[in-house]
C-alpha positions in Angstrom: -100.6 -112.4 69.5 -103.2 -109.7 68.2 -106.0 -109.7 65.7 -106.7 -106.4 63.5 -108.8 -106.2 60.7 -107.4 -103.8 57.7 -109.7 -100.6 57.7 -112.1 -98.9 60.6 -114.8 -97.0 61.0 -116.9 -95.7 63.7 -119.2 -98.7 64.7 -122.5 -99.9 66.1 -123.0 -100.6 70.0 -122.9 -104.6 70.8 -126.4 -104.7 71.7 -126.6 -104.3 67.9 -124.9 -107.9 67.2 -126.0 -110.8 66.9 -124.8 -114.0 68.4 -121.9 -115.2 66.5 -120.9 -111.8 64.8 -117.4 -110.9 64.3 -116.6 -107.5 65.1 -114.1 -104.6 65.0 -113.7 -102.7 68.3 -113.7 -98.9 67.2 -114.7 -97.5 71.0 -114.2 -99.2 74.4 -114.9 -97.3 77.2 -111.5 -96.1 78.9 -109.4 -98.6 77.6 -107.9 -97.7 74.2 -105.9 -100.4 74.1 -109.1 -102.3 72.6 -109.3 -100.6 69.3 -108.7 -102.8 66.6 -109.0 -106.0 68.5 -111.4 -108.6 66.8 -114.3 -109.8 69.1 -117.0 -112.0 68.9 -120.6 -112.0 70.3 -121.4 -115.2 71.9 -124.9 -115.0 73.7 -125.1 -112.0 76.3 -120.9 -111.9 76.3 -118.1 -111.0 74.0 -114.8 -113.0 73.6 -111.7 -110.8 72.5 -109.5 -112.9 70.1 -106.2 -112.5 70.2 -105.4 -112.4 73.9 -105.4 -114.5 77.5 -108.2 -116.8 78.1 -109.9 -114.6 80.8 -110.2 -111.7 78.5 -113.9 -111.9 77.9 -117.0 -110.0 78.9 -120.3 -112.5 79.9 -123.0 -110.3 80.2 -122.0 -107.4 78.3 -124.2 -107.4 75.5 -127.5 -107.0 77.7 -125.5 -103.5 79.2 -127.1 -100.2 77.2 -124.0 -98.7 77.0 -122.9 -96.6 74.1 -119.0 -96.6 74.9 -118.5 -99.8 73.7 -118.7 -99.9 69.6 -117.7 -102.2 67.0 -117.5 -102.5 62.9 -119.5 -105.5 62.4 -117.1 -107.5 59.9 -118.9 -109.0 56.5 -118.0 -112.1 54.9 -114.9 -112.0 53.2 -113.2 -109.6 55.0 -109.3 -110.1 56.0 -108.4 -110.5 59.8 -104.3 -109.7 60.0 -102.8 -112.0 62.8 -99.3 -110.7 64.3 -97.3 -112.2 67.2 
């Protein structure tokens, strides 16, 4: 199963979320295979939606990293789920 959200842009870094934010991911850094997955900030960590349990980054928030990006997704917005 993946999560994609209809329409992209270029993003914010994922120190810029807050804790509970849904999000895009429009850059991630050598794995393209990212963009367009839904994530979630929960604390320090983001959890990918859509994929294994273990798929999840703890601390990755507190990381000053700029090639790691996301659309920050506003109320009402559609997430597509496809098996």
């Amino acid at each position: 199963m993946t999560c994609s959200v209809v329409n992209s842009t270029r993003g914010r870094r994922l120190s810029e979320m807050s804790d509970g934010d849904m999000g895009e991911v429009t850059m991630w850094q050598n794995r393209p295979d990212m963009i367009g997955k839904v994530v979630q900030r929960y604390a320090d960590g983001i959890i990918v939606f859509g994929v294994y349990s273990g798929n999840c980054y703890p601390n990755i928030c507190s990381e000053s990293c700029n090639e790691y990006r996301v659309r920050i997704l506003k109320k009402g917005e559609i997430i597509v789920v496809d098996n």
